[in-house]
N, C-alpha and C positions, 0 to 999 in steps of 0.2 A: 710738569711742563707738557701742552698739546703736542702729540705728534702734528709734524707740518703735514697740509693739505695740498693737493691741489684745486688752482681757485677760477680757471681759465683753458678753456682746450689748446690755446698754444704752449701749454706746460706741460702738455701727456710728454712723457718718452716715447722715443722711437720705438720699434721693435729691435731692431740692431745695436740698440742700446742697454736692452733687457735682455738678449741673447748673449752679453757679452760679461753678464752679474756670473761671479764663481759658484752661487747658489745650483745654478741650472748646470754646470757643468757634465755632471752626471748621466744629466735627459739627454736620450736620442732625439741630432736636430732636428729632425722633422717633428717631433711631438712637441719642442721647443716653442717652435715657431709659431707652428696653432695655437696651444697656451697663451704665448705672447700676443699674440694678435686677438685672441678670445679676448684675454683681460682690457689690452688699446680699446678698444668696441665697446666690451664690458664700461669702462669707464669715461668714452665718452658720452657715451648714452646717461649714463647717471649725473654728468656732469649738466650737460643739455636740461635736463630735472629738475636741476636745482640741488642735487645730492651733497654730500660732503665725500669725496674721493680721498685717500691716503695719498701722500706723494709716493708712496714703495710700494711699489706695484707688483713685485717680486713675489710675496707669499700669495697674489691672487693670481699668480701667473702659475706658480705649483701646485695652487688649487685646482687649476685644470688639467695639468699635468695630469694629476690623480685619479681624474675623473676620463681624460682619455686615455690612458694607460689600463685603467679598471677592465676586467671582463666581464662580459654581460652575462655570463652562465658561469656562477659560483653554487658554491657547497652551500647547500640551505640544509637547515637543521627541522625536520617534522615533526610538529610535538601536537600535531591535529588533532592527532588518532585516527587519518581518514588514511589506510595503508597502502593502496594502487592510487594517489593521489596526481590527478594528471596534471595540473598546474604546477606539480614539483617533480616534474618525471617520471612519473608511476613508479617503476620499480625498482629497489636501489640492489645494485647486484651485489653476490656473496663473496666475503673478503679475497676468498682465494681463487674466484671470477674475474674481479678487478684485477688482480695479482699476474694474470695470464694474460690478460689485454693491455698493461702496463711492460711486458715482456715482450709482446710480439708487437708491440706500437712503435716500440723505440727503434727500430731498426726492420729487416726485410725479412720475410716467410716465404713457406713453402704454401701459400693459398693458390697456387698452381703449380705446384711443380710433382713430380713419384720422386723422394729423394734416395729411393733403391736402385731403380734406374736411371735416373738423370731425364727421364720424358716429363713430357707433361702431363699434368696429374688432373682431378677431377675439383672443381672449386668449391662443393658442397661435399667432398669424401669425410669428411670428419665431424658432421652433423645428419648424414642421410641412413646408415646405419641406425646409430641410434634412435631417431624417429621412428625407424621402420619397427626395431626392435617394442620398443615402449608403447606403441601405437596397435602394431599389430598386422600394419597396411605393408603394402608389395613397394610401396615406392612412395617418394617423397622430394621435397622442394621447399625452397626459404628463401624466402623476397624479402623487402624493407617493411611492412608493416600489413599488416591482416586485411585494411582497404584494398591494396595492390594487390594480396591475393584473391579476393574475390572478383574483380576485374581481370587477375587473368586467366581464371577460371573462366566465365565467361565470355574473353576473347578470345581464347581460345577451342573451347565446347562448343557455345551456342550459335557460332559462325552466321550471325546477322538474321537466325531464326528466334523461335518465339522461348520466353522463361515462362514459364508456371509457376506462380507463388501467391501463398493466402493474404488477402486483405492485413489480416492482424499481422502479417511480418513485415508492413512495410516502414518499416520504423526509421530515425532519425538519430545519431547519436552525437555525440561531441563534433567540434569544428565544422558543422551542417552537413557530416556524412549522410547521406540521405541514400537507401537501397537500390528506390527506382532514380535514380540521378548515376549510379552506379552502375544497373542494367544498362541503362540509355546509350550509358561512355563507352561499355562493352560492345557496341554494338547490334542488342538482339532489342529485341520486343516484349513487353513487360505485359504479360497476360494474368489479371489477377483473377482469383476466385474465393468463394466462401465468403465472411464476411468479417467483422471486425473482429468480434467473437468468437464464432463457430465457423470452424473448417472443418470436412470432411474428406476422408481420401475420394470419395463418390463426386466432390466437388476437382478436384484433379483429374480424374480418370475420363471426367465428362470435354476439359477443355484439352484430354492430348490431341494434337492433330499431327498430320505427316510433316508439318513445319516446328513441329517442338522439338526442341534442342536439350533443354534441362529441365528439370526438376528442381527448383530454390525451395529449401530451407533457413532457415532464418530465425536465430537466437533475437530475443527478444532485448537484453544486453542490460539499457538501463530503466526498466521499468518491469512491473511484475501483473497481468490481467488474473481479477478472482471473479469467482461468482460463476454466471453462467455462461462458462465455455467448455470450447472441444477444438482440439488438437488434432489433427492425423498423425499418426504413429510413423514413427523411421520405418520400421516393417514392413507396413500398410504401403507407403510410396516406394519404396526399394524394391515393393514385386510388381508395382504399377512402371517405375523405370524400367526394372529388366523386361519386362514384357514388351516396351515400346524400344528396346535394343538403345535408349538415354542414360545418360549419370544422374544419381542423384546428389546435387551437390550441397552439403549443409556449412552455411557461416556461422562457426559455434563459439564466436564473439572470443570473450576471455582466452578458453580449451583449459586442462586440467591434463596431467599426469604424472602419471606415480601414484595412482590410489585416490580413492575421494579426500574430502576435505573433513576434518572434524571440527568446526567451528564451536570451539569452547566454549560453553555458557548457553548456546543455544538452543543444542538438542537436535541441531539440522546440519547436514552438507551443504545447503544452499542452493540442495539442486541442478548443481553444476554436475554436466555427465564427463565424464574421464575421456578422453577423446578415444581410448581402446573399445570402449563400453560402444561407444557410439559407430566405430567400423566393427562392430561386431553384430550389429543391427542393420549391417547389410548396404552403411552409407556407402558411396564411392567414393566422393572426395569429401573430404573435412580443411576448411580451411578456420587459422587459428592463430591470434596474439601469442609472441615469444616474452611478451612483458607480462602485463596483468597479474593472473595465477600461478600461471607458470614460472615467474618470476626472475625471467631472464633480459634478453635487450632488446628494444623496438626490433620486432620483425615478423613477417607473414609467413606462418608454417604451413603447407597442404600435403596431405596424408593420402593415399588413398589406392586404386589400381594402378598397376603399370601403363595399361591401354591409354587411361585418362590423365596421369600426369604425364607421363610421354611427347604428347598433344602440347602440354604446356611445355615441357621445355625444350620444346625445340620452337617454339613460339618467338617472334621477333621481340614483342614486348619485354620476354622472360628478362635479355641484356637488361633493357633498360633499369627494372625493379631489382636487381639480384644484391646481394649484401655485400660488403665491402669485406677487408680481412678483421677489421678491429669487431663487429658486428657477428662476424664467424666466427672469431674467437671465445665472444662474449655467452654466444648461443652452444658453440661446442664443450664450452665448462661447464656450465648451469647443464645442460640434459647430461654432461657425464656422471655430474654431481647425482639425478635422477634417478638414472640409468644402474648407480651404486648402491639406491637407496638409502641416500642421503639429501631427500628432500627440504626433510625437515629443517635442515640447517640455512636452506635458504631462506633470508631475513624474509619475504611477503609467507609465504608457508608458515616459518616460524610465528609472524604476530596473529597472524589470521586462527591458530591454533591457539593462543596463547591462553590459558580458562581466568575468568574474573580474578579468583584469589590471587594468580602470579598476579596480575595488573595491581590489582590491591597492593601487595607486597612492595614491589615497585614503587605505586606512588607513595606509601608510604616511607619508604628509603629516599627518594628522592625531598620529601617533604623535609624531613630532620634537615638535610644538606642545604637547604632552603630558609630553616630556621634563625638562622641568624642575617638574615637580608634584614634592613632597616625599613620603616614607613613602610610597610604591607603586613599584614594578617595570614600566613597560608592555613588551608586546613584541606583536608583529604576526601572527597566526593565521589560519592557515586555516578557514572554516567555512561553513556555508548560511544562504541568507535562504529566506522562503517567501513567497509571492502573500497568501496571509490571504481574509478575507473569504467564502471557501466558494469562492474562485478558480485552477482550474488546480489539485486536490486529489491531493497526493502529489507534488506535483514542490520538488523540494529548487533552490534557486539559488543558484552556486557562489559564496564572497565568501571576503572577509578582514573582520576585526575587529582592534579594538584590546584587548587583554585588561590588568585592571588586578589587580597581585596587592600582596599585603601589608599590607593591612589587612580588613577585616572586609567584605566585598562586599555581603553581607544590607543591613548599615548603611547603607554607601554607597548603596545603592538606593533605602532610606528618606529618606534627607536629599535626595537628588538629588529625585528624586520630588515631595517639600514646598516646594521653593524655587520661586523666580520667574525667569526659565519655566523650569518644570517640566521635568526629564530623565527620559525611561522608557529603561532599555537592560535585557540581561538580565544573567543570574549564572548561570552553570556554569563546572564545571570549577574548582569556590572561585578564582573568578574574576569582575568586575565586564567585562562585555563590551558596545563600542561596537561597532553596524555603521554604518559610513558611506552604505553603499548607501541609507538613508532620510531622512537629513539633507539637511534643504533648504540652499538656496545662503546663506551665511553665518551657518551653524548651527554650524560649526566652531573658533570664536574664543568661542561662549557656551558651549559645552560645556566647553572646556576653565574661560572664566570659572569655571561651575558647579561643575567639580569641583575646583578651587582651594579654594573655599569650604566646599563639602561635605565636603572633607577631613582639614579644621581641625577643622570642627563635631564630626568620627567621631574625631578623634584627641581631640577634647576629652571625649568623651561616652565616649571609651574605649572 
C-alpha cells in the first residue's frame, strides 16, 4: 500500500503541529522550529511543482535538524599526501599538543596571571623564552598569523616612511596576500629595486635615503626562480641596515626550528633556512608561520633585537593581533616539544621526513586491509606527495599510494568526502588514490571503514 501523499497546500501541517510529534522531542525548540518551517517551505514549493509530497513531514523535518545541528568545521581525514595542506588546516598538531589545549580550554588559566605571587603575569611568558632560546634572538613576540606579523613590523618600524624591497620579492600568496598590499596597510612607502630576477645589494644601497625606514626581505614562499638570477645576501643587506642605523626585517614565510629538514627521498632540505641560521646572518627581525614547518597552531612569530621588537610591542596594533590562551597553549607545547628535541615527533616533521620505503611499507599494510573491499581493484603505486602550504615550493616527495580502480573515483570522492569523518584523497590516473604518508596514527582502520560504506553508497547510486 502507497504511503498517503499530500495533494493540496491547505493540507501542509502547521508548524505547531510538528513541534508537538514526540519524534522531535529531544531537539532544542529553537532548532525545532527552523527544521519545521524549513520542511512547511520545503514542501510547499514542491507542491506548487507539481512534486508528490509525503504526508509525514516529520523525518524531513529531522533532516534538517541534522543539517543545522551539524558543524561546519569537522575532523577530515588527509589521505592527499599534500602534508601543510591549507584547505584542511595546514597543520594537524601533536597528540600531546592537542592534549594541553583540551586541558586549558575547558576551564580558566594562568595566560595572565604570576601564580607565585598572585600579580599579574606576562601573556607571552611561556612561549617568548623558548623562541628566544631556539632562535638565538634577544626578544620575541606571537600574533595570530605571520600576515599580522609582517604588518606589524612595518607599522611599527617604518613609521609612514619608505620600505626597500627587490622587484623578485614582491610576491602573492594564498587568500590574495599580496606584499605590496601589505606595505601600503602598514603605512610606509613601497620603494622597489633591482629587477625580477637579479638584485643586488648595490641596487639597495643606491635607493637608502634619510626617509628609509626598513629594509624587506621576503621569502619567496610558494614558487621557486632558476636560471639566471642573483639574490643579495642577509650579510650584504644587514651591513647596509647597520650602516643606515635601519632593521633589516626578513618575512621568512614557512620558518623552521630545531635543525634543518631532511626530506627523505630527495637528497635536499628544501632550502628552507632554520630561523637561528638566519639571526645569525645578522637579520634583525625574522618574522614567521607557527603552523607550516614548524608545525604548530596559526600564528605570527617575530624574533629578533630587543630595540626592534620593543617598538612592536608596545605598539597599539600589538592588542589587536595577540594570541588568545587556546593558541598560546597550542604554540607553547609544540616549541617545548622543540625545545626537547623532540621535533621529530611532530606529525608535519615526522611525514615531511618520512623516506619512500616507510611510505611503501605503509601503503602496502594499508593495501592488504583494503583487500577485501568488494567491486574495486587496489594495487600499490608509485607516486609524490608535496609540503603544500607555500612550503619548500617545487619539491616533489617520493611515496606510494594506494590506488582504487573499478568503479567510478569522481563518486567515490564525493561520498567519501560527505561521510563522517570526512575522507579527502585524490583521483588521477581514473583512479581513487590514498597516500598514507598523511594519515595520522589509527586513521587506517577508518579509511578503510569509510570506504566500505562509500562503496555501497556509489554502487547503489550507480
Amino acid at each position: 500500500m502507497d504511503s498517503p501523499h499530500l495533494t493540496a497546500l491547505s493540507d501542509l501541517p502547521s508548524v505547531n503541529s510538528l513541534l508537538e510529534d514526540g519524534r522531535l522531542e529531544a531537539v532544542p525548540h529553537a532548532v525545532a522550529v527552523r527544521a519545521a518551517r524549513a520542511a512547511v517551505d520545503k514542501a510547499r514549493t514542491r507542491l506548487r511543482s507539481g512534486e508528490e509530497v509525503a504526508a509525514d513531514l516529520v523525518p524531513r523535518v529531522l533532516e534538517f535538524v541534522h543539517a543545522l545541528r551539524a558543524p561546519h568545521l569537522r575532523r577530515v581525514i588527509n589521505a592527499t599526501g599534500v602534508v601543510v595542506h591549507t584547505n584542511l588546516g595546514r597543520a594537524p598538531l601533536a597528540p600531546e599538543v592537542a592534549a594541553r589545549v583540551a586541558e586549558v580550554a575547558g576551564g580558566y588559566s594562568n595566560v595572565e596571571m604570576e601564580l607565585s605571587s598572585g600579580r599579574r603575569g606576562g601573556r607571552l611568558d611561556g612561549v617568548t623564552d623558548r623562541l628566544c632560546r631556539l632562535s638565538g634572538a634577544a626578544a620575541a613576540l606571537a600574533v595570530n598569523n605571520n600576515a599580522a606579523a609582517v604588518l606589524l613590523a612595518l607599522q611599527a618600524l617604518a613609521d609612514k616612511g619608505e620600505v626597500v624591497i627587490s622587484r623578485g620579492e614582491l610576491v602573492e600568496i594564498g587568500g590574495s596576500f599580496r606584499v605590496p598590499a601589505i606595505i601600503s596597510a602598514g603605512g610606509a612607502k613601497m620603494v622597489e629595486v633591482g629587477t625580477t630576477n637579479r638584485t643586488r645589494a648595490s641596487d639597495y644601497a643606491a635607493a637608502i635615503t634619510p626617509n628609509t625606514r626598513v629594509l624587506l626581505r621576503v621569502h619567496p614562499s610558494n614558487f621557486r626562480q632558476e636560471g639566471f638570477t642573483e639574490r643579495a645576501s642577509r650579510q650584504e643587506l644587514a651591513a647596509l641596515a647597520r650602516k643606515a642605523g635601519i632593521p633589516l626585517v626578513e618575512d621568512l614565510g614557512s620558518g623552521l626550528m630545531g635543525g634543518r629538514l631532511s626530506v627523505a627521498g630527495t637528497g635536499s632540505d628544501g632550502g628552507e633556512d632554520p630561523v637561528d641560521e638566519v639571526i645569525a646572518a645578522g637579520v634583525d627581525v625574522v618574522c614567521f608561520s607557527g603552523d607550516k614547518l614548524l608545525g604548530g597552531p596559526q600564528a605570527g612569530l617575530i624574533v629578533g633585537g630587543s630595540q626592534w621588537v620593543d617598538m612592536m610591542r608596545v605598539h597599539p596594533l600589538y592588542r589587536a593581533l595577540r594570541l588568545d590562551k587556546v593558541m598560546l597553549t597550542a604554540l607553547e607545547a609544540t616549541l617545548r616539544m622543540i625545545d626537547e628535541g623532540r621535533g621529530a615527533e611532530i606529525p608535519t616533521r615526522s611525514m615531511l621526513e618520512r623516506t619512500p620505503e616507510e611510505c611503501g611499507l605503509a601503503a602496502k599494510r594499508l593495501a592488504q586491509k583494503m583487500s577485501a573491499l568488494d567491486g574495486v581493484e587496489v594495487s600499490v603505486e608509485e607516486d609524490v606527495g608535496w609540503t603544500g602550504g607555500g612550503a619548500l615550493p617545487g619539491l616533489a616527495l617520493p611515496s606510494a599510494v594506494v590506488a582504487l580502480r573499478g568503479c567510478n573515483p569522481e563518486a567515490l570522492a564525493r561520498v567519501l568526502r560527505g561521510g563522517t569523518p570526512s575522507v579527502v584523497g585524490r583521483v588521477a590516473r581514473d583512479a581513487f588514490l590514498v597516500d598514507p604518508r598523511t594519515l595520522l596514527v589509527g586513521e587506517d582502520e577508518l579509511v578503510v571503514d569509510r570506504l566500505q560504506s562509500a562503496l555501497a553508497a556509489v554502487a547503489v547510486g550507480g
